[in-house]
N, CA, C and O of each residue as an XYZ file, in Angstrom:
316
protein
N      -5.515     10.368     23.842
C      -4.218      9.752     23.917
C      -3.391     10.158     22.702
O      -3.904     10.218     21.584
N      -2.185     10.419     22.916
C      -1.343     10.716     21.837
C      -0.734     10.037     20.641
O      -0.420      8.992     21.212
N      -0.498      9.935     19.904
C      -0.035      9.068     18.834
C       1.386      8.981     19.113
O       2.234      9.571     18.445
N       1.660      8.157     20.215
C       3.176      7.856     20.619
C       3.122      6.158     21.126
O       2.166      5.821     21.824
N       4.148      5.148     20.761
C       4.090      4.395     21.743
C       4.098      4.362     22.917
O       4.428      5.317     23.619
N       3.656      3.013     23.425
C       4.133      3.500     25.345
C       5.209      2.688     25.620
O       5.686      2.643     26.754
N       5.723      1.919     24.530
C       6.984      1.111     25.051
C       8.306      1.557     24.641
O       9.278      1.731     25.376
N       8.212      1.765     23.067
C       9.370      2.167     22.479
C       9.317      3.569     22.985
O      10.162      4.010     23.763
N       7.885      4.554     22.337
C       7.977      6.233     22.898
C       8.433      6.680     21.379
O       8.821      7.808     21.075
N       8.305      5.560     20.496
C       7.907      6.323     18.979
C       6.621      7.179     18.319
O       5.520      6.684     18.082
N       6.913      8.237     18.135
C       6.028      9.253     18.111
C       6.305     10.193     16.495
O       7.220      9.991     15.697
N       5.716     10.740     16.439
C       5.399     11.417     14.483
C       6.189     12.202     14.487
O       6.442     12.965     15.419
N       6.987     12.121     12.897
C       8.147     13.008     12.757
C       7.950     13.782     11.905
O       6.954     13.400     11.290
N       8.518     15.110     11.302
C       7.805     15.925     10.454
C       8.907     15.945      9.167
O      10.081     16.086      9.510
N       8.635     15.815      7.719
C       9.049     16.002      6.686
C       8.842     16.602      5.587
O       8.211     17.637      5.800
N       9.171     16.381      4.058
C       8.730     17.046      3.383
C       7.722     16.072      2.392
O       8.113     14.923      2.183
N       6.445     16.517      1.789
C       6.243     16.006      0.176
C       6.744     16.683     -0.719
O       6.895     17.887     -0.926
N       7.099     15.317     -1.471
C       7.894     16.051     -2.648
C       7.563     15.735     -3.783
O       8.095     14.792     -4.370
N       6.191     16.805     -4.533
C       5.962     16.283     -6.109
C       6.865     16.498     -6.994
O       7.921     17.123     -6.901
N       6.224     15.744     -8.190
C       6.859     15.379     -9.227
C       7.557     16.878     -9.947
O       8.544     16.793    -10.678
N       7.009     18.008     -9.681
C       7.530     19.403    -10.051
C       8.615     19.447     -8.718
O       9.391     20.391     -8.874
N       8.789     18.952     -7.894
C       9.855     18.936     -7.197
C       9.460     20.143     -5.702
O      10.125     20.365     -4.691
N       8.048     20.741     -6.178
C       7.823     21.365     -4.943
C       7.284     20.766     -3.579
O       6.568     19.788     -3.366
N       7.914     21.750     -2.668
C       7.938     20.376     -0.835
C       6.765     21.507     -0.198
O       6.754     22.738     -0.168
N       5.890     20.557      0.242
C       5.531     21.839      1.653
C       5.357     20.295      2.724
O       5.301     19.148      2.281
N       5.314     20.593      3.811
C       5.473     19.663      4.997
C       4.549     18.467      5.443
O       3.433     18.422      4.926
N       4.838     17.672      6.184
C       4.046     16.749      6.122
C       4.087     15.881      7.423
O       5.146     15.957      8.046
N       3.227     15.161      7.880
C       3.850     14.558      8.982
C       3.812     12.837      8.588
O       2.961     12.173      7.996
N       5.116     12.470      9.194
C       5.101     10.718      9.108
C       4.648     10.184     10.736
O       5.389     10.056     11.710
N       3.226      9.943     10.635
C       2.589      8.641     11.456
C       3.424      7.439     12.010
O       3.777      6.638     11.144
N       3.693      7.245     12.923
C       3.916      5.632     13.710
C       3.275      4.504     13.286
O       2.965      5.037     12.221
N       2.907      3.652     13.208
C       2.099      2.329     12.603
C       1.834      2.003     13.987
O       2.475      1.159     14.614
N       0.818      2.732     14.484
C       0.297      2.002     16.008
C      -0.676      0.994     15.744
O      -1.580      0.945     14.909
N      -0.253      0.091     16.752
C      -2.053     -0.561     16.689
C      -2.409     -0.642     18.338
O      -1.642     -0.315     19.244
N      -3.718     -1.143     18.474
C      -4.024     -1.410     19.864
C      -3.911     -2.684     20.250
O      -4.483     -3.501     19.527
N      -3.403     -3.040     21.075
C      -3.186     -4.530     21.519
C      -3.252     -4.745     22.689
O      -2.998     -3.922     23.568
N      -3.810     -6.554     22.946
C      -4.095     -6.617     23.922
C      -3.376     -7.683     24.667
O      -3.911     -8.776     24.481
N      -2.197     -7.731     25.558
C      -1.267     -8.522     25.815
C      -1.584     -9.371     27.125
O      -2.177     -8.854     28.071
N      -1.222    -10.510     27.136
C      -1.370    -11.391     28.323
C       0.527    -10.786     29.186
O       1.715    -10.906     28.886
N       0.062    -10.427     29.830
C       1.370    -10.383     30.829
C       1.508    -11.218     32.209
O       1.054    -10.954     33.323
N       2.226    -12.228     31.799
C       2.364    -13.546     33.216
C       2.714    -13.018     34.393
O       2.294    -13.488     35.451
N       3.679    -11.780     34.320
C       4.196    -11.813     35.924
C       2.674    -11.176     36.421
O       2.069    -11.551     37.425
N       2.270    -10.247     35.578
C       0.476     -9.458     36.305
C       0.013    -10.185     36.629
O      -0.552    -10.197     37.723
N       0.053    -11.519     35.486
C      -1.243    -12.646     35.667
C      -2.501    -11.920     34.937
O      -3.599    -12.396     35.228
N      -2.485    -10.845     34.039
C      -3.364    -10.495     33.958
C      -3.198    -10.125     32.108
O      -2.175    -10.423     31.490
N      -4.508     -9.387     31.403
C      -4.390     -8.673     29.865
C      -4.399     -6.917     30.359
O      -4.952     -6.311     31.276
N      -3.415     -6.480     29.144
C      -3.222     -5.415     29.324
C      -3.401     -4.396     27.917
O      -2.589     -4.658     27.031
N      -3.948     -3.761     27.749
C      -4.024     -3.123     26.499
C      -3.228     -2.036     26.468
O      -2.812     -1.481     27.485
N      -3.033     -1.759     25.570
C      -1.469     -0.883     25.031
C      -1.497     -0.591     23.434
O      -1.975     -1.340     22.582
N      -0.856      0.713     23.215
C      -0.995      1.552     21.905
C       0.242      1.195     21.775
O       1.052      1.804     22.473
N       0.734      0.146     20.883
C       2.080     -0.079     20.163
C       2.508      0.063     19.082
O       1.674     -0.216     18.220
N       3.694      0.458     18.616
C       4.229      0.217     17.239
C       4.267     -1.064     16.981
O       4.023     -1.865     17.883
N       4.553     -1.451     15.807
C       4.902     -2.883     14.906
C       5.851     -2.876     15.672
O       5.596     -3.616     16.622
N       6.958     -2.357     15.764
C       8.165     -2.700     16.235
C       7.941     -3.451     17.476
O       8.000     -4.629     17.830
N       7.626     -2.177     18.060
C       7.346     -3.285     19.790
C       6.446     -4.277     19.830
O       6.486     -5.039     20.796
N       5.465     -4.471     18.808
C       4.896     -6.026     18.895
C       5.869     -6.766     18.712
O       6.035     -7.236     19.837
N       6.755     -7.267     17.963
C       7.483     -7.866     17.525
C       8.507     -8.392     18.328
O       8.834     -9.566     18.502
N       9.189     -6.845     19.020
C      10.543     -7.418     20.124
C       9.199     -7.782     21.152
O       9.587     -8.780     21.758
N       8.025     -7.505     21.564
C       7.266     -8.503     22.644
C       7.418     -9.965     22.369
O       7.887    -10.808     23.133
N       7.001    -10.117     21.292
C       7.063    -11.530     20.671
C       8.388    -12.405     20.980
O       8.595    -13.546     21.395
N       9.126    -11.387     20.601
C      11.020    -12.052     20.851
C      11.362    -11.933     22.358
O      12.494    -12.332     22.632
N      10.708    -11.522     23.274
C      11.833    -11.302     24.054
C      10.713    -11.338     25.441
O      11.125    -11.580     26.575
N       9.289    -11.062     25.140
C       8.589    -12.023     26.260
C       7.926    -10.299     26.937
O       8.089     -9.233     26.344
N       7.379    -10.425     27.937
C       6.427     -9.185     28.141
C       7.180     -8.850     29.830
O       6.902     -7.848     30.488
N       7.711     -9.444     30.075
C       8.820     -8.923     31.227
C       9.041     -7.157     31.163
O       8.364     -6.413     31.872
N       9.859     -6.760     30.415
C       9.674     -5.185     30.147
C       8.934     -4.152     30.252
O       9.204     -3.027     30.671
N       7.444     -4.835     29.624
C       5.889     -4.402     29.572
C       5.631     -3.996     31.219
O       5.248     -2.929     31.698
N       6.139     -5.771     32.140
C       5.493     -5.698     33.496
C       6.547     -4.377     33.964
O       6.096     -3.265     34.234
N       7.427     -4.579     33.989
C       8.451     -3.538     34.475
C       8.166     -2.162     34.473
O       8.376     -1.495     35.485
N       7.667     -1.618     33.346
C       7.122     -0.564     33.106
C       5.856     -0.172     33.665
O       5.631      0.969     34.068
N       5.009     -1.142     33.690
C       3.739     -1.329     34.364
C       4.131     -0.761     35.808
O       3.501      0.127     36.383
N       5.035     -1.275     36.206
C       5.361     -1.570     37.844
C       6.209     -0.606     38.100
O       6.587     -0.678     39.269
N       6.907      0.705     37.226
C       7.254      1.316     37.550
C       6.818      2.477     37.247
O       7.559      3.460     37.221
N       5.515      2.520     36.968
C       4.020      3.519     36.816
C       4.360      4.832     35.783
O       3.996      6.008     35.768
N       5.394      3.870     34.794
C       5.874      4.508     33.194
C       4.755      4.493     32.043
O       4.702      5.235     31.062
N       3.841      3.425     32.419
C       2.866      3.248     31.521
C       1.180      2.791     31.924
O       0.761      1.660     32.169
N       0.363      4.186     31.887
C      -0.905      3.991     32.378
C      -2.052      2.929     31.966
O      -2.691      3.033     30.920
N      -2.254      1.803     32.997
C      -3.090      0.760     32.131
C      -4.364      0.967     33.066
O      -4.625      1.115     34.260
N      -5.063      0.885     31.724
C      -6.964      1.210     32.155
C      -7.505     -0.622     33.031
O      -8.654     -0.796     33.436
């Protein structure tokens, strides 16, 4: 599985390091995924999912409606 969310679809961006001599060679910035395991009411069921912080958070705020939606519109593969 890829290091991307499946809700937001935040995925690794590429930059520079930059030491203290000021020389860059490239680098990649990571997502803050975690694995989680969500109760979703309209399923009636738990669903596990590779999320960012972010999207834990708006889940929290705004309820797992979206999650099912996605579920149900076979945007996001659940084992």
């Amino acid at each position: 599985m890829s290091r991307r969310c499946q809700i937001t679809g935040i995925g690794p961006v590429a930059g520079n390091s930059v030491s203290h001599a000021h020389n860059r060679s490239k680098r990649r910035f990571l997502p803050n995924l975690q694995k989680k395991r969500v109760w979703v009411q309209e399923l009636n069921r738990f669903v596990t999912l590779k999320l960012s912080a972010k999207a834990i958070k708006s889940i929290a705020k705004n309820g797992t409606a979206d999650v099912a939606k996605l579920i149900r519109d076979k945007k996001i593969k659940v084992h």
